[in-house]
N, C-alpha and C positions, 0 to 999 in steps of 0.2 A: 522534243526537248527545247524548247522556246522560250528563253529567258532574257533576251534584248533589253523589251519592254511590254509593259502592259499597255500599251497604244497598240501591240499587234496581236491581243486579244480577239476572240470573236465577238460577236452583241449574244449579247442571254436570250435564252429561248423568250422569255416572258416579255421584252423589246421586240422581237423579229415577230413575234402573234400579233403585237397591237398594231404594227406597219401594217402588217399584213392583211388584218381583220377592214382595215379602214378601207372602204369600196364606195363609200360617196361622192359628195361636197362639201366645201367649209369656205366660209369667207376667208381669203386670200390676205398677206402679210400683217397677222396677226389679232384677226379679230374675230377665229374661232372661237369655238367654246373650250378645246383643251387646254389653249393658250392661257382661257381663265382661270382653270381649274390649276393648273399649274403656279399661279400665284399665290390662289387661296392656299394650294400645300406648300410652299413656301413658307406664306406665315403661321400655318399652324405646325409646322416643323421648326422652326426657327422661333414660338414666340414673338414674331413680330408683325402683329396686325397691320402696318402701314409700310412694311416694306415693298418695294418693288423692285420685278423682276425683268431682267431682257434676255431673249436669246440669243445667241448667236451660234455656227457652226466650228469655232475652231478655239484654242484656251489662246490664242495669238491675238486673237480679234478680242476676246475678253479681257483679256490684259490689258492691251492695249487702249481699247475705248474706255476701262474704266478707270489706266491712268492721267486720259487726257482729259477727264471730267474732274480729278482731281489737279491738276498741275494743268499751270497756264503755261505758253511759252519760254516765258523766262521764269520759271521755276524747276528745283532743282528736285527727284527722285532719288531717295536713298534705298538702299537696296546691298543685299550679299552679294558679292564676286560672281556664288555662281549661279543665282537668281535666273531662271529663262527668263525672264525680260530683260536683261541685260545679255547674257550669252548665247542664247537660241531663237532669238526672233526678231533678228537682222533688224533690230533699229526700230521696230512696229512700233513702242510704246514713245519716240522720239518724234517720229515721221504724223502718230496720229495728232499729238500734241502741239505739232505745230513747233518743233525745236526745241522742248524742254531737255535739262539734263542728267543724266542719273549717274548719280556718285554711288559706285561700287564701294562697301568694305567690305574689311577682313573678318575673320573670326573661326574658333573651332567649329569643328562637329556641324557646320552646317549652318549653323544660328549664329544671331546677330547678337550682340547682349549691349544692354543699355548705357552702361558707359564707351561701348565704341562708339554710339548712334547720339549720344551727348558730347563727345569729344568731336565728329565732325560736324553738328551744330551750332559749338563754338566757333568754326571758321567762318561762319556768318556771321556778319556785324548788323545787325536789324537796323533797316533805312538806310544801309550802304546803296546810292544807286548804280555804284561799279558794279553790284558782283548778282548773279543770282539770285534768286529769292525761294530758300526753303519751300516745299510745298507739300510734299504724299512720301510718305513711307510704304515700304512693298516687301511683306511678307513671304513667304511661300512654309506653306504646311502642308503634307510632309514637307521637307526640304529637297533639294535636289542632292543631298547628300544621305535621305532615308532617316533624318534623326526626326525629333518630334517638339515641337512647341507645342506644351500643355499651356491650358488658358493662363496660369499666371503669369506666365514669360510673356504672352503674347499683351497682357496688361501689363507689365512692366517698359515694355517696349511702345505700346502705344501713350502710354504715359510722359513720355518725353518727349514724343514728337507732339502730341495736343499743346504740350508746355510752350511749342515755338508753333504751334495754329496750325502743323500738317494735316491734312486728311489721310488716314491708313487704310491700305488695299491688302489684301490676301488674297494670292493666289493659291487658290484650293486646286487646283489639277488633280489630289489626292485627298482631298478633304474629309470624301470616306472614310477614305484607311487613316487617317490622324483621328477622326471620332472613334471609332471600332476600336482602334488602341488604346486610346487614354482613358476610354469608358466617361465619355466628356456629353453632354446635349450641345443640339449646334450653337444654340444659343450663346453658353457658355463660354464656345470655342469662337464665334463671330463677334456681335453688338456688345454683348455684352462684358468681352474683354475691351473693345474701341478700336472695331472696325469698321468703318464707314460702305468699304465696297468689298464686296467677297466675290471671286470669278468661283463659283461652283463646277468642279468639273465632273463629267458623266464620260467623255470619252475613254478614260484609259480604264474606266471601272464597269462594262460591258454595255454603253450604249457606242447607236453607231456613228455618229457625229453630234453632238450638241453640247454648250455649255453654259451654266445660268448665270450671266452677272447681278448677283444680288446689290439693290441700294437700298440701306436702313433711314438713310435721312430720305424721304419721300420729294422732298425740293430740288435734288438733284437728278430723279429720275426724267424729266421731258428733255431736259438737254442732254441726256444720256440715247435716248431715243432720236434723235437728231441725229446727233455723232452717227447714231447704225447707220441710220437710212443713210447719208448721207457717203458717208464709207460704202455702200454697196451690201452692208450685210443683213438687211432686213429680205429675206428668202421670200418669193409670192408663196409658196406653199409651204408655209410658215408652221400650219399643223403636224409635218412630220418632225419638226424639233420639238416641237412639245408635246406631242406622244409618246416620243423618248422619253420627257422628263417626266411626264407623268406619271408613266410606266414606274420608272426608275424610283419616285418619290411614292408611291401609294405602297402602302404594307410595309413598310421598308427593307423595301428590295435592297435599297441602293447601301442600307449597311450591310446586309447579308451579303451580298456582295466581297463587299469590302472587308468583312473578317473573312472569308475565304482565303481570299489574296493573303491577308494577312497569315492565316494558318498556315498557307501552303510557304510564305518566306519562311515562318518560323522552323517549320522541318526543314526547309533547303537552309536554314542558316546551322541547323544545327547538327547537319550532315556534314556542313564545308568544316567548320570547327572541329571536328573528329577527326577529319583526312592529314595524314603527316604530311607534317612543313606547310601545313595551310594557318592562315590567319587570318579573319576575319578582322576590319579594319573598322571598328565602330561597333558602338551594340545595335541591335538589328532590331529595332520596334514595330516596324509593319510588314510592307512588303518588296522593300527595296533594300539591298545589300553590299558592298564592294568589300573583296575577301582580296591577297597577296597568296599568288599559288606558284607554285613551281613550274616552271616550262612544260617538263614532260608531262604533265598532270594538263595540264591549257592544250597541249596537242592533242593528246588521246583524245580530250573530250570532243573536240573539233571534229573528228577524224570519226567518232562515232557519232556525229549527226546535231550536236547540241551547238546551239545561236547561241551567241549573249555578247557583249560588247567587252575589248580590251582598252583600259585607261591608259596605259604606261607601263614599260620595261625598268627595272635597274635589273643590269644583269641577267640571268637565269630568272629573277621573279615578275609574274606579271600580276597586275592590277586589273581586277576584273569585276565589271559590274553585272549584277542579276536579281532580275525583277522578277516577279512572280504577277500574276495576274489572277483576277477570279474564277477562270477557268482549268490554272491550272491544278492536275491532280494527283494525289498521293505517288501515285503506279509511273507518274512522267518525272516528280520527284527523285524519285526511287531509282528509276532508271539513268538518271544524271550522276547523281554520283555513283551508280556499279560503273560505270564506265570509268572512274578513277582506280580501280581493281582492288 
Protein backbone atom coordinates (compact mmCIF):
# COMPACT_ATOMS: atom_id res chain seq x y z
CA UNK A 1 0.00 0.00 0.00
CA UNK A 2 2.23 2.62 -1.44
CA UNK A 3 1.11 5.87 -1.82
CA UNK A 4 4.04 8.44 -1.10
CA UNK A 5 4.67 8.93 -4.80
CA UNK A 6 4.61 7.67 -8.03
CA UNK A 7 8.60 8.21 -8.35
CA UNK A 8 8.54 4.77 -6.19
CA UNK A 9 6.82 3.08 -8.82
CA UNK A 10 8.40 0.00 -10.52
CA UNK A 11 9.47 0.41 -14.58
CA UNK A 12 6.60 -1.45 -16.81
CA UNK A 13 7.21 -4.71 -17.99
CA UNK A 14 7.34 -3.28 -21.68
CA UNK A 15 10.64 -0.80 -20.21
CA UNK A 16 12.58 -3.50 -18.32
CA UNK A 17 12.16 -6.04 -22.11
CA UNK A 18 13.62 -3.36 -24.06
CA UNK A 19 16.73 -2.74 -21.38
CA UNK A 20 16.98 -5.98 -21.30
CA UNK A 21 16.60 -7.22 -25.06
CA UNK A 22 19.50 -4.77 -25.92
CA UNK A 23 22.70 -7.21 -25.92
CA UNK A 24 24.99 -5.19 -28.53
CA UNK A 25 26.58 -1.83 -29.42
CA UNK A 26 25.60 1.56 -30.25
CA UNK A 27 27.42 4.59 -30.65
CA UNK A 28 28.08 6.21 -27.42
CA UNK A 29 26.57 9.77 -25.98
CA UNK A 30 23.78 10.02 -28.23
CA UNK A 31 24.37 9.15 -31.56
CA UNK A 32 22.53 5.80 -31.55
CA UNK A 33 19.77 5.02 -33.68
CA UNK A 34 17.11 4.92 -30.75
CA UNK A 35 18.17 8.28 -29.83
CA UNK A 36 16.80 9.12 -33.42
CA UNK A 37 13.99 7.35 -33.35
CA UNK A 38 13.04 9.02 -30.23
CA UNK A 39 12.90 12.28 -31.93
CA UNK A 40 11.16 11.27 -34.94
CA UNK A 41 8.26 10.14 -32.04
CA UNK A 42 8.45 13.11 -30.66
CA UNK A 43 7.36 15.14 -33.50
CA UNK A 44 5.00 12.78 -34.72
CA UNK A 45 3.36 12.76 -31.18
CA UNK A 46 3.56 16.37 -30.63
CA UNK A 47 2.85 17.58 -34.32
CA UNK A 48 5.93 19.13 -34.53
CA UNK A 49 8.11 18.28 -37.21
CA UNK A 50 11.33 20.61 -36.10
CA UNK A 51 11.29 20.10 -32.72
CA UNK A 52 13.96 18.93 -30.78
CA UNK A 53 14.60 16.70 -28.23
CA UNK A 54 17.37 16.07 -25.33
CA UNK A 55 17.78 13.59 -22.76
CA UNK A 56 18.60 13.74 -19.59
CA UNK A 57 18.35 11.37 -16.51
CA UNK A 58 16.52 13.23 -13.68
CA UNK A 59 13.30 16.09 -14.10
CA UNK A 60 16.05 18.32 -11.93
CA UNK A 61 18.50 18.32 -14.74
CA UNK A 62 15.46 19.10 -17.15
CA UNK A 63 14.28 21.79 -15.44
CA UNK A 64 16.86 23.26 -14.79
CA UNK A 65 18.96 23.10 -18.27
CA UNK A 66 15.88 24.14 -19.92
CA UNK A 67 15.54 27.10 -17.63
CA UNK A 68 18.96 28.32 -18.13
CA UNK A 69 18.35 28.21 -21.91
CA UNK A 70 15.58 30.32 -21.34
CA UNK A 71 16.81 33.05 -18.65
CA UNK A 72 20.07 34.64 -18.68
CA UNK A 73 21.63 35.54 -15.43
CA UNK A 74 20.17 38.46 -14.70
CA UNK A 75 16.72 37.57 -15.52
CA UNK A 76 14.03 36.82 -13.37
CA UNK A 77 11.72 33.06 -13.47
CA UNK A 78 8.25 33.41 -12.53
CA UNK A 79 6.81 30.49 -11.25
CA UNK A 80 4.12 29.12 -8.33
CA UNK A 81 5.22 29.01 -4.63
CA UNK A 82 5.18 25.51 -4.75
CA UNK A 83 6.59 24.84 -8.37
CA UNK A 84 9.71 22.00 -7.71
CA UNK A 85 11.92 24.40 -9.30
CA UNK A 86 11.66 26.56 -6.83
CA UNK A 87 10.93 24.16 -3.53
CA UNK A 88 12.56 20.91 -4.41
CA UNK A 89 15.64 21.21 -6.37
CA UNK A 90 17.90 23.20 -4.08
CA UNK A 91 18.52 26.01 -6.36
CA UNK A 92 19.46 23.67 -9.77
CA UNK A 93 17.49 26.03 -11.99
CA UNK A 94 19.45 29.30 -10.33
CA UNK A 95 22.98 27.47 -9.96
CA UNK A 96 22.63 26.23 -13.89
CA UNK A 97 21.62 29.83 -14.93
CA UNK A 98 24.28 31.30 -13.91
CA UNK A 99 22.24 33.37 -10.90
CA UNK A 100 18.97 34.03 -12.40
CA UNK A 101 16.01 34.72 -10.03
CA UNK A 102 12.65 33.09 -9.69
CA UNK A 103 9.77 35.07 -8.24
CA UNK A 104 7.51 32.81 -6.58
CA UNK A 105 3.59 33.56 -6.59
CA UNK A 106 0.59 33.00 -4.99
CA UNK A 107 -2.53 31.61 -6.11
CA UNK A 108 -5.37 28.75 -5.55
CA UNK A 109 -5.67 25.22 -6.34
CA UNK A 110 -2.30 25.06 -7.46
CA UNK A 111 -2.41 27.32 -10.71
CA UNK A 112 -1.12 30.52 -11.37
CA UNK A 113 -3.79 32.77 -13.13
CA UNK A 114 -3.09 35.62 -15.36
CA UNK A 115 -3.66 38.54 -13.58
CA UNK A 116 -1.22 37.41 -10.68
CA UNK A 117 1.50 36.83 -13.45
CA UNK A 118 0.54 40.47 -14.99
CA UNK A 119 0.44 42.12 -11.57
CA UNK A 120 4.14 41.02 -10.95
CA UNK A 121 5.24 42.04 -14.42
CA UNK A 122 4.09 45.26 -13.69
CA UNK A 123 6.93 45.51 -11.10
CA UNK A 124 9.28 45.68 -13.85
CA UNK A 125 9.78 48.82 -15.34
CA UNK A 126 11.24 47.88 -19.00
CA UNK A 127 14.96 49.21 -19.48
CA UNK A 128 15.07 49.74 -15.72
CA UNK A 129 18.96 48.86 -15.35
CA UNK A 130 18.51 48.45 -11.41
CA UNK A 131 16.29 45.73 -11.35
CA UNK A 132 16.03 42.29 -13.12
CA UNK A 133 15.15 41.64 -16.36
CA UNK A 134 11.69 39.43 -16.91
CA UNK A 135 12.71 36.26 -18.78
CA UNK A 136 10.86 32.49 -18.63
CA UNK A 137 7.82 31.62 -17.12
CA UNK A 138 7.48 27.86 -15.44
CA UNK A 139 4.59 25.99 -15.51
CA UNK A 140 4.09 22.68 -13.86
CA UNK A 141 1.20 20.35 -15.28
CA UNK A 142 -0.18 18.50 -13.37
CA UNK A 143 0.51 20.83 -10.48
CA UNK A 144 2.25 19.98 -7.57
CA UNK A 145 -1.00 20.45 -6.01
CA UNK A 146 -2.67 17.59 -8.39
CA UNK A 147 -5.12 20.37 -10.11
CA UNK A 148 -4.92 20.50 -13.90
CA UNK A 149 -4.17 23.24 -16.57
CA UNK A 150 -6.21 22.57 -19.59
CA UNK A 151 -4.65 24.11 -22.68
CA UNK A 152 -6.74 27.31 -22.43
CA UNK A 153 -5.36 28.41 -19.12
CA UNK A 154 -2.08 27.41 -20.17
CA UNK A 155 -2.64 29.98 -23.36
CA UNK A 156 -3.89 32.54 -21.20
CA UNK A 157 -1.02 32.44 -19.23
CA UNK A 158 1.59 32.27 -21.70
CA UNK A 159 -0.01 35.08 -23.38
CA UNK A 160 1.02 37.55 -20.90
CA UNK A 161 4.32 36.53 -20.48
CA UNK A 162 5.04 36.57 -24.65
CA UNK A 163 3.41 40.30 -24.03
CA UNK A 164 6.74 41.25 -21.97
CA UNK A 165 9.09 38.74 -24.54
CA UNK A 166 9.26 35.55 -21.71
CA UNK A 167 10.09 32.36 -22.97
CA UNK A 168 7.60 29.57 -21.26
CA UNK A 169 8.71 26.16 -19.86
CA UNK A 170 6.47 23.46 -18.48
CA UNK A 171 7.47 21.17 -16.39
CA UNK A 172 5.58 17.93 -17.38
CA UNK A 173 6.88 15.48 -14.64
CA UNK A 174 3.23 14.47 -14.98
CA UNK A 175 2.51 15.46 -18.31
CA UNK A 176 0.87 12.10 -18.92
CA UNK A 177 -1.53 12.05 -16.45
CA UNK A 178 -2.55 16.06 -17.29
CA UNK A 179 -3.12 14.65 -21.22
CA UNK A 180 -5.17 11.28 -20.03
CA UNK A 181 -7.26 13.72 -18.06
CA UNK A 182 -8.29 16.42 -20.10
CA UNK A 183 -8.59 14.09 -23.12
CA UNK A 184 -6.26 17.07 -24.63
CA UNK A 185 -3.38 15.98 -27.79
CA UNK A 186 0.20 17.09 -26.74
CA UNK A 187 0.18 19.42 -29.07
CA UNK A 188 -2.67 21.29 -27.73
CA UNK A 189 -1.48 20.96 -24.28
CA UNK A 190 2.51 22.21 -25.39
CA UNK A 191 3.35 24.52 -28.69
CA UNK A 192 0.47 25.09 -29.40
CA UNK A 193 -0.88 26.74 -26.13
CA UNK A 194 2.99 28.88 -26.19
CA UNK A 195 5.28 26.67 -24.74
CA UNK A 196 8.67 27.15 -25.90
CA UNK A 197 10.44 24.22 -23.63
CA UNK A 198 8.54 21.23 -22.23
CA UNK A 199 10.62 18.93 -19.57
CA UNK A 200 8.69 15.59 -20.48
CA UNK A 201 8.70 13.37 -17.70
CA UNK A 202 8.82 9.35 -17.94
CA UNK A 203 10.23 8.81 -14.52
CA UNK A 204 7.40 8.85 -12.20
CA UNK A 205 5.09 7.23 -15.03
CA UNK A 206 7.02 3.66 -15.21
CA UNK A 207 10.22 4.45 -16.78
CA UNK A 208 13.37 3.86 -15.01
CA UNK A 209 15.17 7.00 -15.20
CA UNK A 210 14.97 9.42 -18.08
CA UNK A 211 13.38 12.69 -19.02
CA UNK A 212 12.71 14.44 -22.39
CA UNK A 213 13.41 18.17 -22.62
CA UNK A 214 11.44 19.00 -25.55
CA UNK A 215 12.38 22.48 -27.71
CA UNK A 216 9.82 23.71 -30.35
CA UNK A 217 11.82 26.60 -31.46
CA UNK A 218 14.72 24.32 -33.20
CA UNK A 219 17.27 27.52 -32.72
CA UNK A 220 17.37 27.00 -29.17
CA UNK A 221 18.29 23.32 -29.28
CA UNK A 222 22.45 23.42 -29.81
CA UNK A 223 22.96 25.61 -26.85
CA UNK A 224 20.70 23.51 -25.07
CA UNK A 225 23.01 20.50 -25.85
CA UNK A 226 25.96 22.30 -24.61
CA UNK A 227 24.44 23.33 -21.29
CA UNK A 228 24.06 19.08 -20.99
CA UNK A 229 27.45 18.08 -21.97
CA UNK A 230 28.67 20.58 -20.16
CA UNK A 231 26.64 20.08 -16.82
CA UNK A 232 27.99 16.44 -16.87
CA UNK A 233 24.56 15.08 -18.11
CA UNK A 234 25.11 13.81 -21.60
CA UNK A 235 25.37 9.76 -20.33
CA UNK A 236 28.34 7.60 -22.75
CA UNK A 237 25.61 5.05 -22.77
CA UNK A 238 23.11 7.43 -23.83
CA UNK A 239 20.98 4.53 -25.64
CA UNK A 240 19.60 3.25 -22.39
CA UNK A 241 17.70 6.73 -21.88
CA UNK A 242 16.28 6.47 -25.07
CA UNK A 243 15.10 3.05 -24.97
CA UNK A 244 13.14 4.11 -22.10
CA UNK A 245 11.51 6.75 -24.13
CA UNK A 246 11.04 4.97 -26.95
CA UNK A 247 9.52 2.25 -25.28
CA UNK A 248 7.51 4.57 -23.44
CA UNK A 249 6.42 6.87 -26.74
CA UNK A 250 5.71 3.93 -29.43
CA UNK A 251 1.99 2.56 -29.16
CA UNK A 252 1.13 4.84 -26.47
CA UNK A 253 2.29 3.27 -23.88
CA UNK A 254 3.12 6.17 -22.04
CA UNK A 255 -0.81 7.42 -22.01
CA UNK A 256 -1.95 3.92 -20.94
CA UNK A 257 0.17 4.35 -18.46
CA UNK A 258 -0.87 7.35 -17.30
CA UNK A 259 -4.88 6.72 -17.17
CA UNK A 260 -4.08 3.83 -14.97
CA UNK A 261 -2.60 6.02 -12.43
CA UNK A 262 -5.25 8.08 -13.24
CA UNK A 263 -8.09 5.31 -12.64
CA UNK A 264 -6.40 3.92 -9.73
CA UNK A 265 -6.53 8.05 -7.98
CA UNK A 266 -9.94 8.36 -8.96
CA UNK A 267 -11.01 5.10 -6.87
CA UNK A 268 -8.63 6.11 -3.98
CA UNK A 269 -10.15 9.63 -4.09
CA UNK A 270 -13.42 8.40 -4.02
CA UNK A 271 -12.96 5.83 -1.21
CA UNK A 272 -11.17 8.83 0.96
CA UNK A 273 -14.53 11.00 0.26
CA UNK A 274 -16.86 8.34 1.67
CA UNK A 275 -14.59 7.60 4.99
CA UNK A 276 -16.34 9.85 8.07
CA UNK A 277 -14.75 13.16 9.00
CA UNK A 278 -12.55 12.68 5.90
CA UNK A 279 -12.28 15.52 3.35
CA UNK A 280 -10.77 15.60 0.39
CA UNK A 281 -9.11 19.05 -0.08
CA UNK A 282 -9.42 19.97 -3.88
CA UNK A 283 -11.14 17.90 -6.66
CA UNK A 284 -8.96 15.19 -7.56
CA UNK A 285 -8.44 15.14 -11.64
CA UNK A 286 -5.52 12.51 -12.02
CA UNK A 287 -3.49 10.93 -9.81
CA UNK A 288 -2.50 13.06 -7.14
CA UNK A 289 -4.56 13.89 -4.10
CA UNK A 290 -4.31 15.69 -0.55
CA UNK A 291 -7.48 14.68 1.72
CA UNK A 292 -7.74 16.09 5.87
CA UNK A 293 -8.22 12.77 7.96
CA UNK A 294 -8.54 12.30 11.46
CA UNK A 295 -5.59 11.14 13.52
CA UNK A 296 -6.99 7.84 14.56
CA UNK A 297 -7.94 7.03 10.90
CA UNK A 298 -3.63 8.26 9.82
CA UNK A 299 -2.63 5.92 12.66
CA UNK A 300 -4.36 2.79 11.88
CA UNK A 301 -3.39 3.15 8.36
CA UNK A 302 0.36 3.48 9.31
CA UNK A 303 0.08 0.63 11.57
CA UNK A 304 -1.40 -1.54 8.90
CA UNK A 305 1.54 -1.16 6.53
CA UNK A 306 0.27 1.86 4.15
CA UNK A 307 3.37 4.80 2.93
CA UNK A 308 2.04 8.10 1.95
CA UNK A 309 3.39 11.47 3.12
CA UNK A 310 1.79 13.80 6.15
CA UNK A 311 1.65 17.61 5.13
CA UNK A 312 0.57 19.26 8.43
CA UNK A 313 -1.39 18.83 11.72
CA UNK A 314 -4.06 21.30 13.18
CA UNK A 315 -5.12 19.51 15.92
CA UNK A 316 -6.51 15.88 15.68
CA UNK A 317 -6.61 16.48 11.65
CA UNK A 318 -3.94 15.72 9.49
CA UNK A 319 -3.22 16.61 6.00
CA UNK A 320 -2.09 13.84 3.86
CA UNK A 321 -0.91 13.51 0.57
CA UNK A 322 -1.39 10.20 -1.83
CA UNK A 323 -0.24 9.45 -5.18
CA UNK A 324 -1.26 6.74 -7.15
CA UNK A 325 0.99 5.46 -9.76
CA UNK A 326 0.53 3.27 -12.90
CA UNK A 327 1.04 0.26 -11.10
CA UNK A 328 -1.04 0.63 -8.70
CA UNK A 329 -4.07 -1.86 -8.41
CA UNK A 330 -7.67 -2.05 -7.59
CA UNK A 331 -7.09 -5.10 -4.73
CA UNK A 332 -3.89 -2.44 -3.16
CA UNK A 333 -6.62 0.26 -3.35
CA UNK A 334 -9.03 -1.58 -1.70
CA UNK A 335 -7.02 -2.63 0.79
CA UNK A 336 -6.14 0.97 1.98
CA UNK A 337 -8.91 2.11 2.77
CA UNK A 338 -10.41 -1.49 4.66
CA UNK A 339 -7.83 -0.49 6.86
CA UNK A 340 -9.91 2.76 7.92
CA UNK A 341 -12.52 -0.14 9.17
Amino acid sequence: MFFASDNGSGVAPEVMAALAADRGYARAYGADEATEEVTALVRTEFDAPEAEVVLVASGTAANALALSTLCPPWGVVFCREEAHVAADECNAAEFFSGGAKLETLPGSDGKLRPETLAAALSRYAPGDLHMARPAALSLTNLTEMGSLYRPAEIAALTEVARGRGLGCHLDGARFANALAAAGAAPAEMSWQAGIDILSLGGTKNGLMGVEAVVIFDPARAEELRIRRKRAGHLLSKHRYLALQMRTYLRDGLWLRLAAQANAAGKRLAEGVAALPEARLLGPVEANLLFAELPEPLVRRAREAGAVFYEMGRTGDRVTVRLVASWSTTETEVDAFLATFG
